[in-house]
ZAGUZA-516187 format. One record per residue: residue in one letter; x, y, z of N, C-alpha, C in turn. Coordinates in nm, 4 decimals, always signed. Layout:
# residues N
<r=A n_u=X n_v=Y n_w=Z ca_u=X ca_v=Y ca_w=Z c_u=X c_v=Y c_w=Z>
...
# end
This chain:
# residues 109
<r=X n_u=+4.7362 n_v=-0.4677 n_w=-4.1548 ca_u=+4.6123 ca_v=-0.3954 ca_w=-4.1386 c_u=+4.5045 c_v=-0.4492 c_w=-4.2315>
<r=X n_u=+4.5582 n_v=-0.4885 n_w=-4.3406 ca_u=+4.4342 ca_v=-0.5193 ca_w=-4.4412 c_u=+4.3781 c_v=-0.6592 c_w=-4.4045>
<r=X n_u=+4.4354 n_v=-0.7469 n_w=-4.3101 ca_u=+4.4182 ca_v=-0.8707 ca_w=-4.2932 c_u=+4.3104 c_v=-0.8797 c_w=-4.1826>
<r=X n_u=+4.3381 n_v=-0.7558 n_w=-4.1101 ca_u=+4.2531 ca_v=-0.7220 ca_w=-3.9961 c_u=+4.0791 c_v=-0.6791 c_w=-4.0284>
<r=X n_u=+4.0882 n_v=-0.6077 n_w=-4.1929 ca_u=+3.9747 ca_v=-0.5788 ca_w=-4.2251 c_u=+3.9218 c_v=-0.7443 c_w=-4.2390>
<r=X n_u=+3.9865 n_v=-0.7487 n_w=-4.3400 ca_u=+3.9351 ca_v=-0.8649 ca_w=-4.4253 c_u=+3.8142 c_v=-1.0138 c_w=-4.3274>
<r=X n_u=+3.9154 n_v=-0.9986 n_w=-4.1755 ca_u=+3.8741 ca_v=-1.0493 ca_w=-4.0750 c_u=+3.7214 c_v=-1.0064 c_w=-4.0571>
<r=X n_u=+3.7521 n_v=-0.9087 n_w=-4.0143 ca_u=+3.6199 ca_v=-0.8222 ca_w=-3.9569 c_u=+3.5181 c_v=-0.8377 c_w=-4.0597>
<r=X n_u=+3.5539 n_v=-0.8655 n_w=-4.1945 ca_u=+3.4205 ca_v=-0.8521 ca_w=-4.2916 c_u=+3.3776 c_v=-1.0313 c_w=-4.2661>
<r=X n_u=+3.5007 n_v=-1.0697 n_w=-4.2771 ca_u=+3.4519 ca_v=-1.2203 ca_w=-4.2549 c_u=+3.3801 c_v=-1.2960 c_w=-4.1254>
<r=X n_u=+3.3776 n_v=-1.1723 n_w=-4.0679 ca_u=+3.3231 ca_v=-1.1730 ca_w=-3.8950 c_u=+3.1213 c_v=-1.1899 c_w=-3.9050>
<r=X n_u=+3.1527 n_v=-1.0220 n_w=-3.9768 ca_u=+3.0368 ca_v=-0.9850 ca_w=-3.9910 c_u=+2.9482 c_v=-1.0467 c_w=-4.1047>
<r=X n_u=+2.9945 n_v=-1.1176 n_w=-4.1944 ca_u=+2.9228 ca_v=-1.1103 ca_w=-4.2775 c_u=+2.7944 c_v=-1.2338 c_w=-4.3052>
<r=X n_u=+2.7569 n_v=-1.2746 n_w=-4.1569 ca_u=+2.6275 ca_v=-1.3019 ca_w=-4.1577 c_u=+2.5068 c_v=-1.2120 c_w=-4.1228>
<r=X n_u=+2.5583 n_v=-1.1075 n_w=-4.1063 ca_u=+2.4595 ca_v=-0.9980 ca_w=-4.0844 c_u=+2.3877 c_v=-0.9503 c_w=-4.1590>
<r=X n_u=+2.4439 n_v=-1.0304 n_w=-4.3167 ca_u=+2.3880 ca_v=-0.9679 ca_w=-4.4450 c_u=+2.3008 c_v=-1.0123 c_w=-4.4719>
<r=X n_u=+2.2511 n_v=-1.1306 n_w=-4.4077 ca_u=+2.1045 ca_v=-1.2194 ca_w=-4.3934 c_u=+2.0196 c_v=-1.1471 c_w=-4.3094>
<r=X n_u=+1.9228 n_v=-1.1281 n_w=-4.4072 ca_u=+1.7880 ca_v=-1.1030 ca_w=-4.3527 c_u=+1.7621 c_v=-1.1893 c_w=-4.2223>
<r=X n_u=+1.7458 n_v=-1.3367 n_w=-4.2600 ca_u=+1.7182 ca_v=-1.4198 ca_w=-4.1482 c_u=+1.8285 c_v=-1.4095 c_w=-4.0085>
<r=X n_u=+1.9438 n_v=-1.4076 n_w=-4.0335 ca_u=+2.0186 ca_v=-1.4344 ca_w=-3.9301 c_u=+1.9475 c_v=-1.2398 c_w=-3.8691>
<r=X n_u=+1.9312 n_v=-1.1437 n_w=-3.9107 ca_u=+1.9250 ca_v=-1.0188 ca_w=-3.8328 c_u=+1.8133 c_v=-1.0522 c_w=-3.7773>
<r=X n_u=+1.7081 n_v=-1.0861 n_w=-3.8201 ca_u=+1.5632 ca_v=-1.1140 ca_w=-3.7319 c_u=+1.6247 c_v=-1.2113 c_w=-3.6155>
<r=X n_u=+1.6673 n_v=-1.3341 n_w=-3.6253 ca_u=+1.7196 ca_v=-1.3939 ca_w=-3.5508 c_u=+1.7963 c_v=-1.3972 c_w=-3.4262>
<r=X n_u=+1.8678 n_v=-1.2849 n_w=-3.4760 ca_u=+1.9565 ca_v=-1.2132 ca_w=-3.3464 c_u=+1.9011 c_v=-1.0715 c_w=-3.2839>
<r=X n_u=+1.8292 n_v=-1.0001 n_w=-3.3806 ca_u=+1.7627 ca_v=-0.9258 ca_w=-3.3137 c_u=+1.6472 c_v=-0.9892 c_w=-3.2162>
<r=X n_u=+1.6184 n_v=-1.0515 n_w=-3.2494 ca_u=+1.4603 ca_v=-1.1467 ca_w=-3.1190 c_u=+1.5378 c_v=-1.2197 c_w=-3.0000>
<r=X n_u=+1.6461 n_v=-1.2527 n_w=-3.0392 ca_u=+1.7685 ca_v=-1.3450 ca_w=-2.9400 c_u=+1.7559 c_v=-1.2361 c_w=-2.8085>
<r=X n_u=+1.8448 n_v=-1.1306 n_w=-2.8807 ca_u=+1.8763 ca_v=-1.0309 ca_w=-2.8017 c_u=+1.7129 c_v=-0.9146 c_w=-2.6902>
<r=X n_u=+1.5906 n_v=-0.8918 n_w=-2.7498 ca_u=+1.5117 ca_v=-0.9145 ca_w=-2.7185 c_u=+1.4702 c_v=-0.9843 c_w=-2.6269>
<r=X n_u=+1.4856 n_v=-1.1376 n_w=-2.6044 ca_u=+1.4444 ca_v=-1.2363 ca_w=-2.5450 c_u=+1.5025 c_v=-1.2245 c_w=-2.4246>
<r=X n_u=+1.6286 n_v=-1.1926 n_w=-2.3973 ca_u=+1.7879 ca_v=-1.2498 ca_w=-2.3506 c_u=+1.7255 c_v=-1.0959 c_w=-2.2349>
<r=X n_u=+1.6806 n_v=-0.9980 n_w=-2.3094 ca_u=+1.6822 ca_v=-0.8706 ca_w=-2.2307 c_u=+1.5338 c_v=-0.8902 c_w=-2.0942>
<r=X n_u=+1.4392 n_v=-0.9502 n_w=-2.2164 ca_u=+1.3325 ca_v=-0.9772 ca_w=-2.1174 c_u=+1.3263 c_v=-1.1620 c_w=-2.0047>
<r=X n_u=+1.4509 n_v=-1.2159 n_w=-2.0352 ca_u=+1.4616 ca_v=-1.2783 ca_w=-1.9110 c_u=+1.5136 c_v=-1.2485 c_w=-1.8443>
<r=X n_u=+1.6669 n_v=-1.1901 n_w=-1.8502 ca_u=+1.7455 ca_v=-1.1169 ca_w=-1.7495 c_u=+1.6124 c_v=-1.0340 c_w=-1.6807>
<r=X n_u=+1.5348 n_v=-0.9317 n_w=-1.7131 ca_u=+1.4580 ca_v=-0.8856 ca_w=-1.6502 c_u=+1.3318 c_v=-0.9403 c_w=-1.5397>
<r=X n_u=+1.3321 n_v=-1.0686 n_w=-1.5893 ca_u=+1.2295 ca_v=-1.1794 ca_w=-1.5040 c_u=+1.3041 c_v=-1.2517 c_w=-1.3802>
<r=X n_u=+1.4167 n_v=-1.2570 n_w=-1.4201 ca_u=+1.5463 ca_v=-1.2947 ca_w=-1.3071 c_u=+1.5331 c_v=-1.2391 c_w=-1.2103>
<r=X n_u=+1.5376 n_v=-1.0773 n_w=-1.2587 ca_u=+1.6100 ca_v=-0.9692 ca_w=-1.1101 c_u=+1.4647 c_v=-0.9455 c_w=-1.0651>
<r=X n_u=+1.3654 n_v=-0.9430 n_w=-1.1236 ca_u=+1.2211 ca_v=-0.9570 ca_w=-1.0600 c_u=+1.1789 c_v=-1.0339 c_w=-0.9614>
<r=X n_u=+1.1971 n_v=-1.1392 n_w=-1.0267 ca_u=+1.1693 ca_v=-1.2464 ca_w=-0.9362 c_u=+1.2370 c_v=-1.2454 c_w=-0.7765>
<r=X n_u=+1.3684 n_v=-1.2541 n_w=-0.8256 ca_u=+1.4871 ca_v=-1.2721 ca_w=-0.7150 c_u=+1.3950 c_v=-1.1033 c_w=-0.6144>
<r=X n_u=+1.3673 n_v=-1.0130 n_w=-0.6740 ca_u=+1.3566 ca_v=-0.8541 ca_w=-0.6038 c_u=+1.2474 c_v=-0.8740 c_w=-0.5365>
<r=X n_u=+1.1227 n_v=-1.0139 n_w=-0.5695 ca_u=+1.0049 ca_v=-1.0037 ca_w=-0.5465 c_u=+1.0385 c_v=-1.1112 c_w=-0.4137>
<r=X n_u=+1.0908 n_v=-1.2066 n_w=-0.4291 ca_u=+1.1188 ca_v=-1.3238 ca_w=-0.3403 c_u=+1.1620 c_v=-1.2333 c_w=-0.1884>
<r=X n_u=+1.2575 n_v=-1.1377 n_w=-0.2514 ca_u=+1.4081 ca_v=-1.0815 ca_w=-0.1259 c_u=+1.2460 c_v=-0.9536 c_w=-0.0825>
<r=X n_u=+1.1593 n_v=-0.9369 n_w=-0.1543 ca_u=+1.0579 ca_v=-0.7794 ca_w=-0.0657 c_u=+0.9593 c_v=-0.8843 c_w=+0.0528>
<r=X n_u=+0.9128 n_v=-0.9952 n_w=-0.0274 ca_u=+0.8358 ca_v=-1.0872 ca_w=+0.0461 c_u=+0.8755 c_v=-1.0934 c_w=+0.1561>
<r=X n_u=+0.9926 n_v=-1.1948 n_w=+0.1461 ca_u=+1.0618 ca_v=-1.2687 ca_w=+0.2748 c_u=+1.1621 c_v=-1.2301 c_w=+0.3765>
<r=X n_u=+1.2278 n_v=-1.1010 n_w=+0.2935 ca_u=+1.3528 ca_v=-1.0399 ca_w=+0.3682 c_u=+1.4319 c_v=-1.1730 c_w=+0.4209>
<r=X n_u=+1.4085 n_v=-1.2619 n_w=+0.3441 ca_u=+1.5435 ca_v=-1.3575 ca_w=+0.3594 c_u=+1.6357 c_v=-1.3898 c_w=+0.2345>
<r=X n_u=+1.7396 n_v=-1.3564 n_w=+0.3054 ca_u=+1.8677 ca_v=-1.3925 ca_w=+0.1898 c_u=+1.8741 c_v=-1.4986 c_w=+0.1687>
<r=X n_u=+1.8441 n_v=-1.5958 n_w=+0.3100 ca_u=+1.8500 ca_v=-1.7561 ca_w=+0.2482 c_u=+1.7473 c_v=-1.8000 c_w=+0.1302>
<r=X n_u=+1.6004 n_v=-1.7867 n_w=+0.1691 ca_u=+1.4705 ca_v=-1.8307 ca_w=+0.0742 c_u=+1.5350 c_v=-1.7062 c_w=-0.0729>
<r=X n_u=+1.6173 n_v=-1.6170 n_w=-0.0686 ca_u=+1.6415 ca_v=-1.5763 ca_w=-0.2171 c_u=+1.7383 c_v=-1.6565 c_w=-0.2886>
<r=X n_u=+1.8634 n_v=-1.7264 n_w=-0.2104 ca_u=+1.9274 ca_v=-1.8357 ca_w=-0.2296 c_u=+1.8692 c_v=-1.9666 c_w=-0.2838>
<r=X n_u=+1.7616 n_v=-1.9884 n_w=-0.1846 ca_u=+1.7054 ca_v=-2.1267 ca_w=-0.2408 c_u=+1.6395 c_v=-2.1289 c_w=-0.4079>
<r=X n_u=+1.5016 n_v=-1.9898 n_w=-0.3778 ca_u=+1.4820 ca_v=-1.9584 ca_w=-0.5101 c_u=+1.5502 c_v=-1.9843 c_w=-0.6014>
<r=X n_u=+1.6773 n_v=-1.9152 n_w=-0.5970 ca_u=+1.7537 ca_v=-1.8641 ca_w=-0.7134 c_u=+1.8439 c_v=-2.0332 c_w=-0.7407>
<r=X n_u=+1.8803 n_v=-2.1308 n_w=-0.6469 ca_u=+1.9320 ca_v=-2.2193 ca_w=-0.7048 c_u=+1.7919 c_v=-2.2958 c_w=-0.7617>
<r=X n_u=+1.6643 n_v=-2.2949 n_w=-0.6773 ca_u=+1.5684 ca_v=-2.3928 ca_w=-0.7391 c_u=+1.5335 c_v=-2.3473 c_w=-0.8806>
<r=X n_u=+1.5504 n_v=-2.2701 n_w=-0.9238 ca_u=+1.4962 ca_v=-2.1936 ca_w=-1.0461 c_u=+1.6299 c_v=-2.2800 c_w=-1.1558>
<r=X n_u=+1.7232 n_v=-2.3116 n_w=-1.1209 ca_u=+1.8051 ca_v=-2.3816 ca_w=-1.2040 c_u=+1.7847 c_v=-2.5431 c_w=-1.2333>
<r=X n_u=+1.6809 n_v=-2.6086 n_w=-1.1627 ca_u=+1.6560 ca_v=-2.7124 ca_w=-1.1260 c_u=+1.5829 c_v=-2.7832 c_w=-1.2417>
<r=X n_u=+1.5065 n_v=-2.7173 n_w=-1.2889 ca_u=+1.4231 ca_v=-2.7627 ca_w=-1.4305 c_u=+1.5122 c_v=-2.7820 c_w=-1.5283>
<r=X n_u=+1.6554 n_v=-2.6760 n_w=-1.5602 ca_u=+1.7313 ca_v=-2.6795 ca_w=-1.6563 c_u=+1.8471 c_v=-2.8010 c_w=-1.6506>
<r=X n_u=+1.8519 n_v=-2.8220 n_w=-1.5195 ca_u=+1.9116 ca_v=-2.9808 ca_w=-1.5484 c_u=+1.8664 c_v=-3.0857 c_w=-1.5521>
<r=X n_u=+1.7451 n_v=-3.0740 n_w=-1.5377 ca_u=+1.6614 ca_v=-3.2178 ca_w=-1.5316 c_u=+1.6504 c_v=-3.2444 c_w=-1.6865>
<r=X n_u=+1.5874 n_v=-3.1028 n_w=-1.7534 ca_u=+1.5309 ca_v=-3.1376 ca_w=-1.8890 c_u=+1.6497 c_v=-3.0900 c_w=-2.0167>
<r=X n_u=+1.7635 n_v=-3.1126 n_w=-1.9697 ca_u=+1.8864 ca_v=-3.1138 ca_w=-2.0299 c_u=+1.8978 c_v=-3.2207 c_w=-2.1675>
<r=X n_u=+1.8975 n_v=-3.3785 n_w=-2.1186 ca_u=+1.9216 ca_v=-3.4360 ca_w=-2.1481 c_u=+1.7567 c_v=-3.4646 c_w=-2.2297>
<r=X n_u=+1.6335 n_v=-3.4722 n_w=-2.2034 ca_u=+1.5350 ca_v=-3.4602 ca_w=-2.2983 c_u=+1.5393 c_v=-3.3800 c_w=-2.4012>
<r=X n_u=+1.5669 n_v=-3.2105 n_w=-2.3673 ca_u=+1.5850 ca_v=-3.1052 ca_w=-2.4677 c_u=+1.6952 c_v=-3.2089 c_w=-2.6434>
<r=X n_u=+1.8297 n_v=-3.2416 n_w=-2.5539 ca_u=+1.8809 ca_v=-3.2922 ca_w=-2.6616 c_u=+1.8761 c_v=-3.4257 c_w=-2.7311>
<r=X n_u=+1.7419 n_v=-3.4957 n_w=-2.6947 ca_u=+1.7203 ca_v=-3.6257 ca_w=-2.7415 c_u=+1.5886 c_v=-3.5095 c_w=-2.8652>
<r=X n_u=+1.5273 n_v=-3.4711 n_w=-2.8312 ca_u=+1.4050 ca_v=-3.3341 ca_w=-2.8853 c_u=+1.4537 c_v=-3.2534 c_w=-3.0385>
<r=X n_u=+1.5997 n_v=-3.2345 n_w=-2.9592 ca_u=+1.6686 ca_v=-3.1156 ca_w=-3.0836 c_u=+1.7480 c_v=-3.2350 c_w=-3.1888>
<r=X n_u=+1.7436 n_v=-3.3617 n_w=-3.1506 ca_u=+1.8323 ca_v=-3.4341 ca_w=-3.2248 c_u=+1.7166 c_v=-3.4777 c_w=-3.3627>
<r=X n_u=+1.5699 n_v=-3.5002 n_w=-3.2920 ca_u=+1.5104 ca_v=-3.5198 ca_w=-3.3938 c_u=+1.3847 c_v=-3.4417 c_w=-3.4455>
<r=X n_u=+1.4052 n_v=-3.3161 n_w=-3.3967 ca_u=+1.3231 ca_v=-3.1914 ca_w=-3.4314 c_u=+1.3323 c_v=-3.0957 c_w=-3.5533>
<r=X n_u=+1.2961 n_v=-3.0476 n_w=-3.6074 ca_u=+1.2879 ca_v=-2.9250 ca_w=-3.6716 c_u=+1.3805 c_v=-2.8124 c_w=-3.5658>
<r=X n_u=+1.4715 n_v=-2.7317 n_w=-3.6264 ca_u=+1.4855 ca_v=-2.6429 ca_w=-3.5386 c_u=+1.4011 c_v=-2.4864 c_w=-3.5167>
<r=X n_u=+1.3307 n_v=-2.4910 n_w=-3.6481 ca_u=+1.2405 ca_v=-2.3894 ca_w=-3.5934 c_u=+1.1465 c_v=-2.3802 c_w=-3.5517>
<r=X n_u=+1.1006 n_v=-2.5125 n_w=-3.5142 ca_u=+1.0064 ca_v=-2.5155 ca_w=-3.4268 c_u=+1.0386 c_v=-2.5374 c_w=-3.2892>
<r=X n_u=+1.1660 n_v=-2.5794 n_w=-3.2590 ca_u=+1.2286 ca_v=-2.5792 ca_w=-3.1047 c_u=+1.2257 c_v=-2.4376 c_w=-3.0903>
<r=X n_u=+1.2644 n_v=-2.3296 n_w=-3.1119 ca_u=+1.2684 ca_v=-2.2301 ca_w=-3.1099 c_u=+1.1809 c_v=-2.1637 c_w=-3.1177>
<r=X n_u=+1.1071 n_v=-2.2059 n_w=-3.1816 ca_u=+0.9168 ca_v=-2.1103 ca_w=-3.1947 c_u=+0.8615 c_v=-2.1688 c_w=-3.0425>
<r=X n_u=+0.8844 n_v=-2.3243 n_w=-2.9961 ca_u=+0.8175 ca_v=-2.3805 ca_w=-2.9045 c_u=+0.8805 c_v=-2.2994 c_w=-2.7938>
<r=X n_u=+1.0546 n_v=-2.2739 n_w=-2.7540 ca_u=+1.0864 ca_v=-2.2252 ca_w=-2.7136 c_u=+1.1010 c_v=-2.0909 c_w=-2.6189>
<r=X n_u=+1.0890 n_v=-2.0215 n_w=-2.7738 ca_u=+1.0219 ca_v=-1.8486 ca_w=-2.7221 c_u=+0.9065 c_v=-1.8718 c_w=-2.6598>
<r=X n_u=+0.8223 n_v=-1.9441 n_w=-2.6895 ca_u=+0.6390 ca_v=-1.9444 ca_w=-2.6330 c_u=+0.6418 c_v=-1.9717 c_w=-2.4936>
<r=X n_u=+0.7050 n_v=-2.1099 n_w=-2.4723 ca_u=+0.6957 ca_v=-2.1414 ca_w=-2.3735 c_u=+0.8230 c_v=-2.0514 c_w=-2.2502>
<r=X n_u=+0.8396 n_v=-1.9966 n_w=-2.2800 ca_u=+0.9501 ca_v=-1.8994 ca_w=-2.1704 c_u=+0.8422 c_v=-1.7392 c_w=-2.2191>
<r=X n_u=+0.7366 n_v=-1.7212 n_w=-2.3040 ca_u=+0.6919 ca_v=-1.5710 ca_w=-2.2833 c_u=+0.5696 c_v=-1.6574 c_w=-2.1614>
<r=X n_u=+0.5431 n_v=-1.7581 n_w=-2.1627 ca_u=+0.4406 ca_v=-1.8223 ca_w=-2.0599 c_u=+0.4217 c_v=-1.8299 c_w=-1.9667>
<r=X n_u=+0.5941 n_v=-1.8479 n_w=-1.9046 ca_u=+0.6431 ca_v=-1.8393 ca_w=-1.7882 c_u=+0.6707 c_v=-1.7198 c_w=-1.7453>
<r=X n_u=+0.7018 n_v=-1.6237 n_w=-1.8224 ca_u=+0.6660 ca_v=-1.4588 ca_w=-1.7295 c_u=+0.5696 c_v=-1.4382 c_w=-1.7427>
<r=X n_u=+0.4860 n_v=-1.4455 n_w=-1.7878 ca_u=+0.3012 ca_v=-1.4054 ca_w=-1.7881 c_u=+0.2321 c_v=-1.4723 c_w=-1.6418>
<r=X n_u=+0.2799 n_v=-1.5940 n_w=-1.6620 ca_u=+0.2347 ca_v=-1.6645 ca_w=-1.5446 c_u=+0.3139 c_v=-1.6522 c_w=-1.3884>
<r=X n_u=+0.3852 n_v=-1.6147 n_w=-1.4065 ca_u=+0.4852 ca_v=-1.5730 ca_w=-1.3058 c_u=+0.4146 c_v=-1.4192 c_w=-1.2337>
<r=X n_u=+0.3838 n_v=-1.3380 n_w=-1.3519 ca_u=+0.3258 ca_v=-1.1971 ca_w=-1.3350 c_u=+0.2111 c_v=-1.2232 c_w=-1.2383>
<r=X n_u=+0.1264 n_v=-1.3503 n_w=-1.2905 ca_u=-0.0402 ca_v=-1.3793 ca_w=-1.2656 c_u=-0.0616 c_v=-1.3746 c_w=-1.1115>
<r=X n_u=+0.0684 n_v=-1.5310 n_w=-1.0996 ca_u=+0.1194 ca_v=-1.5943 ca_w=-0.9765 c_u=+0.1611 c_v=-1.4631 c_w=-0.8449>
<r=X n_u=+0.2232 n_v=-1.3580 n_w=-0.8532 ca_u=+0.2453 ca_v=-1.2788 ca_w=-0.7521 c_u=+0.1488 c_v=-1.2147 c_w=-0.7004>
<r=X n_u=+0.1337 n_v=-1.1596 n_w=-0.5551 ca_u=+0.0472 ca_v=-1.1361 ca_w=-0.5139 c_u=+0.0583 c_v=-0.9687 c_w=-0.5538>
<r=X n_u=-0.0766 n_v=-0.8966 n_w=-0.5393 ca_u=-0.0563 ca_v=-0.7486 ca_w=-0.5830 c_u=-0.0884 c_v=-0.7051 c_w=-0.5076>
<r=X n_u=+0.0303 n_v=-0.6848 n_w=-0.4282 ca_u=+0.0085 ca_v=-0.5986 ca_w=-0.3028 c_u=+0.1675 c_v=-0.4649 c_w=-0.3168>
<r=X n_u=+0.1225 n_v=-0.3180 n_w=-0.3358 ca_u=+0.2878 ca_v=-0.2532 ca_w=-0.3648 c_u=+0.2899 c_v=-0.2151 c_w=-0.2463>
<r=X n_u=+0.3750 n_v=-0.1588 n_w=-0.1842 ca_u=+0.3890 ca_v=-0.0449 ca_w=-0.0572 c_u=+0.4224 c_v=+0.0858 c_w=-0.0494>
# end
């Protein structure tokens, strides 16, 4: 039993950083408001078109950027700062739901 604590403290105990809690608290933040841009999108595509296929296509084309710029990202992070990948990061993904927002037409029913 005591080995089990001992674990668990050794688990947790980057939490005791200031930095790592900001860090994971904004992660988690972030993580909540893309999942939310996902099922939007995909909800906005499937009200438009009432096609399952064009929500299919969407939803694989939307993966399409992330393999292209795979292999740039890690030529980027090899000789970057990492907090500025990450500052550039967050910005450029709050950009893309803003602009995404802009981009839909406003029409509700």
């Amino acid at each position: 039993m005591a080995t089990d604590t001992k674990k668990s403290q050794v688990m947790l105990r980057a939490f005791d950083s200031r930095n790592f809690n900001l860090f994971y608290t904004g992660q988690a933040i972030s993580l909540i408001g893309t999942s939310m841009t996902q099922v939007a999108t995909s909800w906005l595509v499937y009200r438009l078109t009432d096609s399952a296929l064009l929500l299919g296509v969407v939803g694989f084309a939307s993966q399409i950027p992330t393999l292209v710029l795979i292999p740039l990202g890690g030529i980027i992070a090899d000789r970057s700062k990492r907090h500025h990948i990450l500052l550039v990061a967050q910005i450029l993904g709050m950009l893309r739901c803003f602009s995404s927002n802009l981009a839909s037409p406003k029409r509700y029913d």
